[in-house]
C-alpha positions in Angstrom: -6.3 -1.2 24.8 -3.4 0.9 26.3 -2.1 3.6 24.3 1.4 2.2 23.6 -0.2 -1.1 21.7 -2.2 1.4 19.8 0.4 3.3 18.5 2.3 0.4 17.9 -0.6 -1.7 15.6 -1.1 1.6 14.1 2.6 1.8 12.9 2.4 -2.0 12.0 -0.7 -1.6 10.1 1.6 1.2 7.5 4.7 -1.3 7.7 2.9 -4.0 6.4 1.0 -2.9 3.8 4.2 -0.5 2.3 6.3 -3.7 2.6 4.0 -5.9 1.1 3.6 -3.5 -1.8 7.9 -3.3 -2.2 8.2 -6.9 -1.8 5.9 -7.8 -4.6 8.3 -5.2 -6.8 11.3 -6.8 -5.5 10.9 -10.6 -5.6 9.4 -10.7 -9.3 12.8 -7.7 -10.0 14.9 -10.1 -8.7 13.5 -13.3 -10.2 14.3 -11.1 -13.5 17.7 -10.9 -12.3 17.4 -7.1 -12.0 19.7 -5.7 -9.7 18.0 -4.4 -7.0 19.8 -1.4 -5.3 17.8 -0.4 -2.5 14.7 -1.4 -0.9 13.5 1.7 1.1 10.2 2.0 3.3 9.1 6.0 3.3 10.9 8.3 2.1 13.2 11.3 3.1 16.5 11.2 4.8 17.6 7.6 6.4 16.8 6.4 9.7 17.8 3.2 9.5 20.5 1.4 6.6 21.7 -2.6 6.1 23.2 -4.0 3.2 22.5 -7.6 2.5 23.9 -8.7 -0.6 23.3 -6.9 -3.2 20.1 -4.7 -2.1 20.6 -2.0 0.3 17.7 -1.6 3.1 16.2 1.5 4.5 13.7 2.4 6.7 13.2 6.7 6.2 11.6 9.5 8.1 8.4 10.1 5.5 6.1 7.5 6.4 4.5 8.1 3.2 5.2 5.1 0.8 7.9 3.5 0.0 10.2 2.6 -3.2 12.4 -0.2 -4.7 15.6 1.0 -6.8 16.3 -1.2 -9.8 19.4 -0.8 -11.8 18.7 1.4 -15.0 16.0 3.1 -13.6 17.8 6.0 -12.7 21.4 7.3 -13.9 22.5 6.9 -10.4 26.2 4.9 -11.3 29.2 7.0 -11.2 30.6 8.1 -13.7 34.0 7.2 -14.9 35.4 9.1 -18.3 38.3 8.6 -20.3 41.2 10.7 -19.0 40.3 10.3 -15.5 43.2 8.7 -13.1 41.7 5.8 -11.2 42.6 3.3 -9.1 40.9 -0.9 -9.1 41.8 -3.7 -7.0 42.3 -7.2 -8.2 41.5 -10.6 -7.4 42.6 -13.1 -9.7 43.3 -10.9 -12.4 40.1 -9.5 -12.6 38.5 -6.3 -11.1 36.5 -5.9 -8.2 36.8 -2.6 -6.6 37.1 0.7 -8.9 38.3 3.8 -6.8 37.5 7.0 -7.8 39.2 9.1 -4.8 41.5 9.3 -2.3 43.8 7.4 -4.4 47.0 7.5 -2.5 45.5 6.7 0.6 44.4 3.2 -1.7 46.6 -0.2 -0.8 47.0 -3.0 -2.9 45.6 -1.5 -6.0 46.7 -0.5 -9.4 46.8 3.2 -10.2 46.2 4.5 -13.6 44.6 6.9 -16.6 41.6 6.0 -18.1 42.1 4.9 -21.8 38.9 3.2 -22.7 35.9 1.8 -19.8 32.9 -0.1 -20.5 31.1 -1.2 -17.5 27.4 -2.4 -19.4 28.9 -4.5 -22.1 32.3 -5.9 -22.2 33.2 -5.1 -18.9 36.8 -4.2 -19.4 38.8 -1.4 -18.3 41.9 0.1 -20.4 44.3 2.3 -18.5 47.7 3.8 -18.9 49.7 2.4 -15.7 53.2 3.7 -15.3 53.4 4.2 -19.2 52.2 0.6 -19.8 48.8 0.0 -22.1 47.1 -2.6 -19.4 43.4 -4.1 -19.8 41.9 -5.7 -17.2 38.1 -7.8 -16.7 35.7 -6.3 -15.2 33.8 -8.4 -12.0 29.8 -7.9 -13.3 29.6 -7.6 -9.1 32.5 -5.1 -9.3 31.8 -1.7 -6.8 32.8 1.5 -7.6 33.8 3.6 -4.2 33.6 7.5 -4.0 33.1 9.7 -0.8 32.7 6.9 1.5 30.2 5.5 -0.7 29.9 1.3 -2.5 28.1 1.7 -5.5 27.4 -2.4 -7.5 28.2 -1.6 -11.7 25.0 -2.7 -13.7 26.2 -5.1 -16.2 23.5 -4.3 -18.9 21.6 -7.5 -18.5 21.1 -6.6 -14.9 19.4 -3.1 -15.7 15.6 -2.8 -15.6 15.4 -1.8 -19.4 17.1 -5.1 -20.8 14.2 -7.0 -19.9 11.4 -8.0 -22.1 8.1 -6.1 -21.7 6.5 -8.7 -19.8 9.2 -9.3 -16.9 9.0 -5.8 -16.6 5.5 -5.3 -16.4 5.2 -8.2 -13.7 7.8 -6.3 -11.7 5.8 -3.4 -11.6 2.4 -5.0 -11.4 3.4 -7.3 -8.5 3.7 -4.6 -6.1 -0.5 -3.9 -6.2 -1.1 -7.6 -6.8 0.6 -8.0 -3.5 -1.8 -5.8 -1.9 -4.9 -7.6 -3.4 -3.4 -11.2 -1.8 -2.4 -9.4 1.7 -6.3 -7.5 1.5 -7.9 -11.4 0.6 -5.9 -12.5 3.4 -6.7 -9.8 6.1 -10.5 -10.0 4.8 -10.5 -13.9 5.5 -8.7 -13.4 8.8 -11.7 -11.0 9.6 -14.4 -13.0 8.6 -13.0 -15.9 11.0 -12.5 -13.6 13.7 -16.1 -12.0 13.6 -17.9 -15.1 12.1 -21.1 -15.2 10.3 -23.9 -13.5 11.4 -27.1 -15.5 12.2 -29.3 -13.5 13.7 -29.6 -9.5 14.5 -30.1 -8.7 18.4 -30.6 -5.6 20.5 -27.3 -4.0 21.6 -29.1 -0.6 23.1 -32.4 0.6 23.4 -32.1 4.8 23.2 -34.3 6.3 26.3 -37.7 8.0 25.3 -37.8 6.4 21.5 -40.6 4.2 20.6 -38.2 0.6 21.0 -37.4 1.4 24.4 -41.4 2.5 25.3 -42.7 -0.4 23.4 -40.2 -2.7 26.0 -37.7 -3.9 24.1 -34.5 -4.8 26.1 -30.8 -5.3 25.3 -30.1 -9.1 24.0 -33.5 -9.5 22.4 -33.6 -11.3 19.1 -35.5 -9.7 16.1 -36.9 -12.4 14.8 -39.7 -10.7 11.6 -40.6 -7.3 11.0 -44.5 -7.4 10.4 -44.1 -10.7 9.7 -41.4 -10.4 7.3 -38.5 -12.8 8.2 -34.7 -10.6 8.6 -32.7 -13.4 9.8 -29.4 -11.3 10.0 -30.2 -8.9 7.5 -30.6 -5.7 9.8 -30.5 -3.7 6.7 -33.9 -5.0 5.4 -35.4 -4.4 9.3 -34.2 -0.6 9.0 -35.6 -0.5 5.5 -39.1 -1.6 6.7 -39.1 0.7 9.9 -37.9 3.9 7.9 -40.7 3.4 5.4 -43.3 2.9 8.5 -42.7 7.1 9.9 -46.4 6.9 12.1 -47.4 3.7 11.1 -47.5 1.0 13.7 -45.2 -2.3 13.0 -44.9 -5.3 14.5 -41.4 -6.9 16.1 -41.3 -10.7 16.6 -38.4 -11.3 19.0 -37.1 -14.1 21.0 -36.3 -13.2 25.2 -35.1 -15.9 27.1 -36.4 -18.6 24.7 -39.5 -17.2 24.7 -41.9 -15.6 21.3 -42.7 -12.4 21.7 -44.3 -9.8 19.8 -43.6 -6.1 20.1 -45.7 -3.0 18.3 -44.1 0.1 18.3 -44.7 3.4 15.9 -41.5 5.1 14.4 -41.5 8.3 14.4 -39.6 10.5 11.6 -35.6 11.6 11.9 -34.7 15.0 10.5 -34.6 13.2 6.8 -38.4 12.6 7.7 -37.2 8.6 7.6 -38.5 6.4 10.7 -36.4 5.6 13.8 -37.5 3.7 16.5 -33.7 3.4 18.8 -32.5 0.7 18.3 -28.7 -0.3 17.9 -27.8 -3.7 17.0 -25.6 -6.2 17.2 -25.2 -9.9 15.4 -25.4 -13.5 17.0 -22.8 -15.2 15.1 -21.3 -18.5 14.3 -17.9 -19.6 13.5 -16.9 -19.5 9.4 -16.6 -22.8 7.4 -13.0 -22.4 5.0 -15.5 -22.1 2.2 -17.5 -19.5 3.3 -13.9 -17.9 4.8 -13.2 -17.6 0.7 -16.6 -17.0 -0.2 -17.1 -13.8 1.7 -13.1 -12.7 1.6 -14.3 -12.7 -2.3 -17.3 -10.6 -1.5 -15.6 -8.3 0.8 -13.4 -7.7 -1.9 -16.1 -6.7 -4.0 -17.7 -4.9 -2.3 -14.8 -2.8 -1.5 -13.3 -2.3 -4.3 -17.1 -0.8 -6.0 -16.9 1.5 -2.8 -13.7 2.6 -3.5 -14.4 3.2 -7.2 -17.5 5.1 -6.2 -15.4 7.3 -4.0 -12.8 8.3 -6.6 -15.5 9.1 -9.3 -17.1 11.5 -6.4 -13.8 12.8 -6.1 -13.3 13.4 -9.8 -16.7 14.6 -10.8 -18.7 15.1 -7.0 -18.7 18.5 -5.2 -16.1 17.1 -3.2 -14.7 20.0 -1.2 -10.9 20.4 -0.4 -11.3 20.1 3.3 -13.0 17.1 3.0 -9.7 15.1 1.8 -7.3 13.5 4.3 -3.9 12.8 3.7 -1.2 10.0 5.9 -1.9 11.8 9.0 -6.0 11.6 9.1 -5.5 7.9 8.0 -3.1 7.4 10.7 -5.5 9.1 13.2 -8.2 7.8 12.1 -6.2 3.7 12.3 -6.0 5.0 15.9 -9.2 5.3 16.9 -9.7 1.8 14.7 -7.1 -0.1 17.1 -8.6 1.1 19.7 -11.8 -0.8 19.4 -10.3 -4.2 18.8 -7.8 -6.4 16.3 -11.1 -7.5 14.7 -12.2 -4.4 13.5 -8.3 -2.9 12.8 -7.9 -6.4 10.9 -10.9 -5.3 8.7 -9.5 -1.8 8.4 -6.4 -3.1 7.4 -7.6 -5.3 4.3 -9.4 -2.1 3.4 -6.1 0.5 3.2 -3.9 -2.7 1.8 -7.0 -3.2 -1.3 -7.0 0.6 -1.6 -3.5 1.2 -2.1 -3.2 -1.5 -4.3 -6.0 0.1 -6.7 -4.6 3.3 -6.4 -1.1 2.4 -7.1 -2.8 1.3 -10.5 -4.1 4.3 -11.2 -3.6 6.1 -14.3 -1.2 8.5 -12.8 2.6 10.0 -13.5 4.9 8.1 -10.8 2.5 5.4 -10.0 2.3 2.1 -11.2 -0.3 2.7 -13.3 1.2 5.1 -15.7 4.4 3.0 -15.9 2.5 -0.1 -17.3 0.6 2.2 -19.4 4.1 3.2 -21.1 4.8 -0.3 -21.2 1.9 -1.1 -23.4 2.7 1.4 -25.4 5.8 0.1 -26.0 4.4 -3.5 -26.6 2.1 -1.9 -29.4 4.9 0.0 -31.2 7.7 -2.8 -30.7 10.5 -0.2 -29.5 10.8 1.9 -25.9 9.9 5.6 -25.5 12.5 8.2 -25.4 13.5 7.0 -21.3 14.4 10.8 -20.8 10.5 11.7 -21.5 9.2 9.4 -19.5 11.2 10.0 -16.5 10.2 14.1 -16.8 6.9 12.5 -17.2 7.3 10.8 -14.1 9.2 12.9 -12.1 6.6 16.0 -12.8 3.9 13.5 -11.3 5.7 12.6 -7.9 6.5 16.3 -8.0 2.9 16.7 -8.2 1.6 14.2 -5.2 4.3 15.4 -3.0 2.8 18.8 -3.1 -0.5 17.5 -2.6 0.2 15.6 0.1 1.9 18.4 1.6 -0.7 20.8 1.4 -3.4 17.6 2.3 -1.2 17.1 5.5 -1.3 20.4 6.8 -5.1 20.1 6.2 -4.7 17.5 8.4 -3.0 19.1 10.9 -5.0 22.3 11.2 -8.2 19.8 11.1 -6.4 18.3 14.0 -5.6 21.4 16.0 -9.5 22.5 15.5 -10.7 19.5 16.8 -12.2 18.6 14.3 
């Protein structure tokens, strides 16, 4: 596969499970009727900006994540006090652009002091124009424009807070549940591309080990081990030779149509298991759509227990600090994934799309996780936490992972450099 189409895959492989993961977040926001301000992939400074409608979106230079910006989230609007000298447009008597500078260079607009504002609410502004006492309607869609920049009012039934616990706690939950659907697709898509195995053949025969001096050859078909039927189950055939360390067993395998049987002795690998050379490879057949579901399901299952297991090593193991990778390991090792074909980068795929979507869930300050944990808690004492505490709460945590990942990239980097 030429270098170019890796990269490439490898850059797809990030973009589509990130935007997967914001998409979930912004359809069930919007479906809410939360105003959605920006849907950004990474993070960092822009590389890339449209505005459709309502949502702004951006591709940035971190290729680390990505976010979705709901209204009420953050105090991002602009704000406009009693007192200040303003200027709005009309259209049909009611207000639709609110300028905040550059006043005079402003046409067709109406140029006043502040007296009274409410831009959540009633949506009405009250201004002093000329010495006149004027009060105009507010447009819920209304923009308020300050150094260069369009920024849509939040009418409070737009913001993210004014929802009920449950729409907003489907927002937040989508984004993972996304990833679970895209990781039961992509495992599907595998098992349809590889098929299922039937039987377990001979890929290579290693020179001077007991497989290759007992004669067996590339494209035989391991039929029993001592008698013991394997079928495709080359886990139960390494089982039986590892417990055999100098004891002679018997290989029934099919060449050319043709019942053989092979005796070879395995002899013991540093961990004093048995080894006789072989490496294998599956005869496979094409998938059925039930067993497509059947073993998307248990790939899933599978995965997800291995995961598990690898974050409890990680939280109680003697897991050293060199030993954790961060986006640019994962991106390196994608790369040497692609290389070897879409079937295994497919499989690869399903695996970071189910990861992130566990990890996102995660009990953690900034990730999904912790927000629905707030949620609950809200549910259970019928009123929100102080949303000051919880952002501080939440801020401290992204604070946190950035660092980490930080100091996990230039691990990375220095593991790279090593050649390691």
């Amino acid at each position: 596969m030429q270098m170019i189409q890796v990269v490439f895959l490898t850059v797809l492989v990030f973009f589509v499970i990130v935007t997967i993961h914001e998409w979930g977040h912004y359809f069930f926001a919007k479906r809410a009727g939360i105003l959605v301000r920006e849907f950004a992939i990474g993070f960092g400074p822009k590389l890339f900006s449209l505005k459709r409608g309502e949502t702004r979106y951006t591709l940035r230079l971190i290729p680390a994540g990505g976010y979705v910006r709901m209204a009420g989230e953050d105090p991002e609007i602009l704000d406009v006090g009693v007192g200040q000298t303003i200027a709005v447009r009309l259209k049909d008597g009611v207000v639709t652009r609110i300028f905040l500078d550059r006043l005079d260079e402003r046409s067709n607009v109406m140029r006043g002091e502040v007296l009274r504002i409410d831009l959540e609410r009633n949506l009405s502004i009250e201004m002093d124009v000329e010495g006149e006492r004027e009060i105009y309607s507010v447009d819920p869609k209304a923009l308020i424009i300050s150094k260069g920049r369009e920024t849509q009012i939040a009418p409070i039934d737009r913001q993210f807070g004014s929802k009920t616990v449950g729409q907003r706690a489907l927002a937040i939950f989508a984004g993972p549940a996304m990833n679970f659907v895209l990781a039961f697709v992509l495992f599907g898509a595998y098992v349809q591309m590889a098929g299922i195995p039937e039987h377990v053949l001979v890929k290579e025969v290693q020179s001077g080990m007991p497989a290759a001096q007992a004669g067996l050859m590339p494209n035989d078909r391991i039929e029993a081990v001592n008698g013991e039927k394997i079928g495709a189950d080359f886990a139960k055939m390494i089982n039986s030779i590892g417990a055999s360390v100098n004891q002679p067993i018997t290989l029934d395998i099919v060449r050319d149509g043709v019942v053989k049987q092979i005796v070879m002795t395995p002899v013991a690998n540093e961990e004093g298991v048995g080894k006789v050379g072989v490496t294998p490879m599956y005869e496979t057949r094409s998938a059925s759509a039930v067993e497509t579901v059947e073993r998307s399901g248990l790939l899933m299952k599978d995965m997800t227990i291995n995961i598990f297991n690898g974050l409890k090593e990680l939280v109680f193991g003697n897991v050293k600090f060199d030993d954790l990778g961060g986006i640019v390991r994962t991106a390196d090792m994608t790369i040497e994934i692609a290389k070897r074909g879409i079937t295994d980068l497919t499989l690869w795929t399903a695996m970071l799309s189910l990861y992130l979507g566990i990890f996102n869930l995660l009990p953690i300050p900034a990730l999904d996780g912790s927000r629905l944990i707030f949620l609950g808690i809200e549910a259970v004492r019928r009123r929100p936490i102080d949303p000051n505490r919880e952002s501080l709460v939440h801020f401290i945590g992204f604070a946190f992972i950035m660092l980490l990942m930080v100091v996990v990239t230039y691990n990375d980097i220095l593991r790279l450099v090593r050649g390691e």
